[in-house]
C-alpha positions in Angstrom: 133.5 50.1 99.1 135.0 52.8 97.2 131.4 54.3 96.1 130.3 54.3 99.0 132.7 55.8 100.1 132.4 58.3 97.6 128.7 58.4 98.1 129.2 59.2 101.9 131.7 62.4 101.4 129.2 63.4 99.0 126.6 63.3 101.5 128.4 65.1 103.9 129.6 67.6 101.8 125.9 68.5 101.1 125.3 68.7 104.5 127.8 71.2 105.4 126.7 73.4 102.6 123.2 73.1 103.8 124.4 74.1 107.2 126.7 76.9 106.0 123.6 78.6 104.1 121.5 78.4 107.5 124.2 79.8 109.1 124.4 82.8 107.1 120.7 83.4 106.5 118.3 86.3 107.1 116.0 85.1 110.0 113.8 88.1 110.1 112.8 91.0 107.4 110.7 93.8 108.4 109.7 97.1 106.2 108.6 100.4 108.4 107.0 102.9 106.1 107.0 106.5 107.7 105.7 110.0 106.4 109.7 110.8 107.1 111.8 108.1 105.6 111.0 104.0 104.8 113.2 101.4 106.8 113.6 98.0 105.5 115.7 95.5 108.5 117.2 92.5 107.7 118.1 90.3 110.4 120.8 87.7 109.7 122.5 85.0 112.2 126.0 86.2 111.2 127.2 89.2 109.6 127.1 89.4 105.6 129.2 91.6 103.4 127.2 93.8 101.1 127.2 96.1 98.6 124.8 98.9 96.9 124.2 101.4 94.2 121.3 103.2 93.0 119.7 102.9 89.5 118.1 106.1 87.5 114.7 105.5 84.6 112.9 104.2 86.8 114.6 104.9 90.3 116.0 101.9 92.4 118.0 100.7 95.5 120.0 97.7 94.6 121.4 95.8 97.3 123.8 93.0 97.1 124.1 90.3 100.1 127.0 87.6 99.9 127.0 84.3 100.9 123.3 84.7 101.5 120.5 83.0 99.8 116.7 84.3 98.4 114.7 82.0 100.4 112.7 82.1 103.7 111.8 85.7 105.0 113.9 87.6 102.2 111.3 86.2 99.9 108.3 87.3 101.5 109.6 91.1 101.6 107.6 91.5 98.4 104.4 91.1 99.6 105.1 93.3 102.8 105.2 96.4 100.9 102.1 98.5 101.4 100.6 100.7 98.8 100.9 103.9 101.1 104.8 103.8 101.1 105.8 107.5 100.5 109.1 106.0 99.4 109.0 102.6 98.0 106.7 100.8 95.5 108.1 97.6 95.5 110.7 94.4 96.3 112.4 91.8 94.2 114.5 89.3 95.6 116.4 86.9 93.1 120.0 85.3 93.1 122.2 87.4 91.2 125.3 84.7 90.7 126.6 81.9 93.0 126.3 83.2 96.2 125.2 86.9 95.6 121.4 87.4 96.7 120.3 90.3 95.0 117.4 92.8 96.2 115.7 95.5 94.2 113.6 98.1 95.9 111.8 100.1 93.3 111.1 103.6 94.8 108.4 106.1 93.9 110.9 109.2 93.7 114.6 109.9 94.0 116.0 109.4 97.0 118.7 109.4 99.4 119.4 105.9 101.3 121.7 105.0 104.4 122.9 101.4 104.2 124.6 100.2 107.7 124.9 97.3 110.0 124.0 96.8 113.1 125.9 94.0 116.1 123.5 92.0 117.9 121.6 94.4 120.8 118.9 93.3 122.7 116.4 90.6 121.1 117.8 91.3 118.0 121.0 89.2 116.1 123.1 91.3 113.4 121.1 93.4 111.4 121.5 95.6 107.9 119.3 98.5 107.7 118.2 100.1 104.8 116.8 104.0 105.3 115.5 105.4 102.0 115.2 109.6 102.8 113.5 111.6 100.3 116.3 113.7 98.5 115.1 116.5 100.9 113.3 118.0 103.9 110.5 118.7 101.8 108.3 115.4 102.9 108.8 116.4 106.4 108.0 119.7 106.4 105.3 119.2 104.8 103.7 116.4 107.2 104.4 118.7 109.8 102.2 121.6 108.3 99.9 118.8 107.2 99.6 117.4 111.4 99.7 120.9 112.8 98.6 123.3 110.5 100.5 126.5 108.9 101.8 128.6 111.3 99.8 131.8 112.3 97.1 133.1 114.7 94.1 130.8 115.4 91.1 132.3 114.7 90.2 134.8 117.4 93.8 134.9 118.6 94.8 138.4 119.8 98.0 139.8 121.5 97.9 141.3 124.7 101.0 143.2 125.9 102.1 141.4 129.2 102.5 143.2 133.0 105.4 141.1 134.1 104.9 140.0 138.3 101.2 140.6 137.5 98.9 137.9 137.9 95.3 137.1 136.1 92.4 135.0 135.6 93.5 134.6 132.0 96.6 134.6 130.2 98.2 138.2 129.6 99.3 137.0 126.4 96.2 134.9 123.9 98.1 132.6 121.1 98.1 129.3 119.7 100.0 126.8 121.8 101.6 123.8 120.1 102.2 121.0 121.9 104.4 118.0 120.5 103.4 114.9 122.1 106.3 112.1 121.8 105.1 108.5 121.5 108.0 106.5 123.0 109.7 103.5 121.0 108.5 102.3 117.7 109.5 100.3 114.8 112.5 98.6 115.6 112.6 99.5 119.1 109.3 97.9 120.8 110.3 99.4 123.9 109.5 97.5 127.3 107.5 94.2 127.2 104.2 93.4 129.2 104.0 89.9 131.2 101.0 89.0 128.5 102.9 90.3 125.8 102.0 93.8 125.2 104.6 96.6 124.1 104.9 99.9 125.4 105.6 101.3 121.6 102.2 100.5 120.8 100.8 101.7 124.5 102.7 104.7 124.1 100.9 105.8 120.3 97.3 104.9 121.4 97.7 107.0 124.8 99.5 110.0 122.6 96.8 109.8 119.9 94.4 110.4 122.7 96.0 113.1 124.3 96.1 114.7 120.7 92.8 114.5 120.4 91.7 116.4 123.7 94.4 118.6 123.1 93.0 119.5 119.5 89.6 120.4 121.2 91.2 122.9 123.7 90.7 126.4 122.9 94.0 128.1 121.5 95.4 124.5 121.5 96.8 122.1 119.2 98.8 119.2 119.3 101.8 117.4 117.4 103.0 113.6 116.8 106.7 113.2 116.6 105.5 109.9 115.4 101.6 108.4 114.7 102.4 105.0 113.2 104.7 102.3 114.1 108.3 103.2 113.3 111.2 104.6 114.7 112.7 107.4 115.0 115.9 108.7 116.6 115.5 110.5 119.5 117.7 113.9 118.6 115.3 114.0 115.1 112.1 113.9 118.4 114.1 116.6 119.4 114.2 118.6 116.3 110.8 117.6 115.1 109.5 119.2 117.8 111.5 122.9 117.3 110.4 122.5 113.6 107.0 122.5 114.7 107.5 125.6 117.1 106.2 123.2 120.0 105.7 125.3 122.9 105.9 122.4 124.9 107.9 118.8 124.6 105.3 115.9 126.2 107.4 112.5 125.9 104.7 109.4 126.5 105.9 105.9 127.7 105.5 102.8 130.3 107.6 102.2 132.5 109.5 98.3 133.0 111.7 97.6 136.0 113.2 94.1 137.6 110.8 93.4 139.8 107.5 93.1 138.6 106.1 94.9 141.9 107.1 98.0 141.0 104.4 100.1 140.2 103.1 103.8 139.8 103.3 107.0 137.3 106.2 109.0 137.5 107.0 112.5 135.5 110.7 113.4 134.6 112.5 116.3 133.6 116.0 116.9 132.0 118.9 117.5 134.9 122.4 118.6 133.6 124.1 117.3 136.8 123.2 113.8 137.7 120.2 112.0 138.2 118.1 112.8 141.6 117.9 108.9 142.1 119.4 105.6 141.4 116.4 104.7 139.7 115.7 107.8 137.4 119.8 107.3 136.6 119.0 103.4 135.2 115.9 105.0 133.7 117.2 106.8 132.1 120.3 104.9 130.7 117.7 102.2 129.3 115.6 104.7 127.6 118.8 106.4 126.0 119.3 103.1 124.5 116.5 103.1 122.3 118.9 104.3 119.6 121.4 101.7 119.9 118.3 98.9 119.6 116.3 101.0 116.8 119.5 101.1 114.8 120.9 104.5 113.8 123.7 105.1 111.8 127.0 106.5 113.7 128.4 107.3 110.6 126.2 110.5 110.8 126.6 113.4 112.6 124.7 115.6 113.9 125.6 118.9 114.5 122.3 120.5 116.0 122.4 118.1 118.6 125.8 118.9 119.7 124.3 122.7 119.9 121.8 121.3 122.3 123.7 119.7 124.6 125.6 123.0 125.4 123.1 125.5 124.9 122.7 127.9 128.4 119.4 128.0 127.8 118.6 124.9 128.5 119.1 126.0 132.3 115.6 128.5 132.4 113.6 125.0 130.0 114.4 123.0 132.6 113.4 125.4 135.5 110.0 125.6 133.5 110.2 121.6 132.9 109.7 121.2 136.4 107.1 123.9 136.6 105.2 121.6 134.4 106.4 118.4 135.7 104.7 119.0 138.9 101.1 120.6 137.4 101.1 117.2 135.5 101.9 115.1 138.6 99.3 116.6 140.5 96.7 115.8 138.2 98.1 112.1 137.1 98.3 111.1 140.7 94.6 111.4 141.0 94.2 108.7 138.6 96.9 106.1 139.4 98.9 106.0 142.6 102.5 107.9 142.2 105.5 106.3 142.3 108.0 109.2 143.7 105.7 112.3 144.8 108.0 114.7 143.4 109.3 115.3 139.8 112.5 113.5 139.7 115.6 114.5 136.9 118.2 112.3 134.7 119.8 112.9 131.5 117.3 111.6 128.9 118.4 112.4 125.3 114.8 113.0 124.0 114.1 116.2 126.9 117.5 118.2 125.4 115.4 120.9 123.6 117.2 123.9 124.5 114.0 126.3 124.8 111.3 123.9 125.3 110.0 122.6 128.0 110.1 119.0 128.6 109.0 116.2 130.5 109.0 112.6 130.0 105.7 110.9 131.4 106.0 107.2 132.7 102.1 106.5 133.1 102.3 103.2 134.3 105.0 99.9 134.7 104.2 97.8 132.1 105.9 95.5 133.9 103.6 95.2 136.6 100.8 92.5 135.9 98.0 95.3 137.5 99.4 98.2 135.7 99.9 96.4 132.2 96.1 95.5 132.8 95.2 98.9 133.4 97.8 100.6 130.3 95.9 98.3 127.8 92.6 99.7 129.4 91.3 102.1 126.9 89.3 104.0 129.8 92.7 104.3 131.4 94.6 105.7 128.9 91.9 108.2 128.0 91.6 108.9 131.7 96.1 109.7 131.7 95.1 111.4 128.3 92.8 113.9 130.3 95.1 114.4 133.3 97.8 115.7 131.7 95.7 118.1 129.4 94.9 119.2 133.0 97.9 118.9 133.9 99.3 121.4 130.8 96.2 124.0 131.6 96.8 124.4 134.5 100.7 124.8 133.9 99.6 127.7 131.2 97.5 129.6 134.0 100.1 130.0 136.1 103.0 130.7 132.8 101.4 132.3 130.1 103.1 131.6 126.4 105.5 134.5 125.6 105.6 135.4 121.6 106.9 132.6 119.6 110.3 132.7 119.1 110.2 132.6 115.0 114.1 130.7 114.8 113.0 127.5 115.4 111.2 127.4 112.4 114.4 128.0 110.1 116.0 125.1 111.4 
């Protein structure tokens, strides 16, 4: 009776440690190389405690999860690691002591990581992020030069002094015009969800790599990705990508997702500093702002250029010629796909708060529509939106020549 008894309790005993390991387990890993930065997510079904450190000769992050053990999807982290990383060459996952898991991510140069947790936010449970940033700016300034090209006069570009109230065939003033072209979502943040499964992260890059394109074969034009590859990316460093890049307009892509899967029809948005000009755009708007708090950044870092931007007066005359553009891209989209508000409507998004660009946010479709998710996976379709707003942006251009870039936004 007695070992039995004994043979039970050691049973259970078993059990509950069996239980308390799956209760404190990672459930999902994912790695999102970038030209910017690498993000490694682990997502756990409880919060863990961790600690980190760096190691020099050879470089490494080491990270130390407790009460967590190397099995499951923290095991197959290794293997995820692509060749390409900029920033990491590879994972090792092992138990460091009882109840430590330790992983090593061995990087390809110094660098400088964020480490931060995230609570539970949409689909996702608690998750620990892990953002390894070159030491510098360097990477990303030179993947901008490398997407856009150095800055300077395109071939045959001339300057022509400019007859204000005076209006011509051509623009008064010839230069190159940089557009930044913002694929919505990515990475962490998937964005809205299609009926048959399709996310507007990926709908946004294909229909933003096509606008590129088109945009790249304009005369006088070129075109920049804030992002061209699945990862995220906070919307203020959107922002600032695009100022780095001297855009001389702001062109945010996505696809729209509302309650009712009737809803359907391409919109086109612009910044408004006093209140949205509808219920809808306001809850738009407020779900789209979100797509930091689901991506994961780290509060712990401020950001003192985006402060700057949400005060700057300037912003008043970009979003006066926002809506200038707004509406030469509505015109054009609206031959492609029925509207769903005929005018351009305003809200506070985050990602249109450049001070002296330009910007408009571009819902081409509902992706939550079973018709329009049909159409958004369509690659006729998106080249189709692709073409419209190039139209859209030429004919903007005829009517508001470039002025002389403004060479500031370059020393940012």
């Amino acid at each position: 009776m007695r070992h039995a008894l004994i043979h039970t309790l050691s049973l259970l005993f078993g059990l509950f440690a069996t239980l308390a390991a799956q209760a404190n387990g990672v459930t999902a890993a994912r790695l999102w190389p970038s030209p910017e930065y690498s993000r490694i997510a682990f997502e756990l079904s409880e919060a863990a405690a961790y600690k980190y450190f760096i190691l020099k000769n050879p470089e490494r992050l080491v990270l130390d999860l407790e009460g967590v053990e190397p099995e499951g999807a923290l095991l197959e982290m290794a293997a995820r690691v692509a060749p390409q990383d900029p920033q990491i060459a590879s994972i090792r996952v092992a138990r460091n002591r009882p109840g430590v898991t330790r992983v090593v991510v061995e990087l390809k140069s110094e660098i400088r990581p964020q480490v931060f947790a995230l609570k539970p936010m949409g689909d996702y449970g608690h998750r620990l992020v892990l953002d390894v940033y070159p030491t510098s700016l360097e990477a990303m300034e030179k993947q901008v030069e490398a997407a856009i090209g150095k800055a300077g006069k395109a071939p045959g570009e001339q300057e022509v002094e400019a007859h204000p109230g005076k209006l011509a065939a051509k623009p008064e003033y010839v230069r190159l015009i940089t557009v930044a072209i913002d694929a919505g979502h990515g990475g962490e943040d998937p964005g809205a969800k299609g009926a048959k499964g399709s996310h507007e992260k990926d709908i946004t890059l294909s229909i933003a790599r096509r606008l590129k394109a088109q945009i790249d074969k304009q005369e006088n034009m070129r075109a920049y990705l804030t992002r061209d590859g699945d990862y995220f990316i906070p919307l203020h460093d959107r922002v600032n990508k695009a100022r780095r890049a001297q855009a001389d307009l702001f062109v945010s892509i996505h696809a729209d997702a509302f309650v009712k899967p009737h809803a359907r029809g391409s919109s086109v948005f612009a910044l408004s500093e006093k209140g949205a000009t509808s219920a809808a755009a306001k809850w738009l708007a407020r779900r789209e702002n979100d797509a930091d708090l689901i991506g994961g950044i780290n509060i712990d870092v401020k950001d003192v250029y985006l402060k700057q931007t949400l005060i700057d007066l300037s912003q008043t005359a970009a979003i006066a010629d926002s809506l200038k553009l707004g509406r030469a891209v509505l015109q054009e989209i609206g031959g492609i796909n029925p509207l769903h508000k005929a005018q351009v409507e305003q809200a506070g998004f985050a990602v249109l708060k450049a001070p002296d660009i330009p910007s408009i946010l571009v819902e081409t479709a509902f992706i939550s529509n079973p018709d329009e998710e049909k159409r958004l996976t369509d690659e006729a379709y998106q080249d189709s939106m692709a073409s419209a707003i190039v139209a859209g942006i030429k004919r903007y251009f005829d009517k508001n020549p470039p002025l002389a870039r403004n060479k500031v936004a370059k020393n940012l």
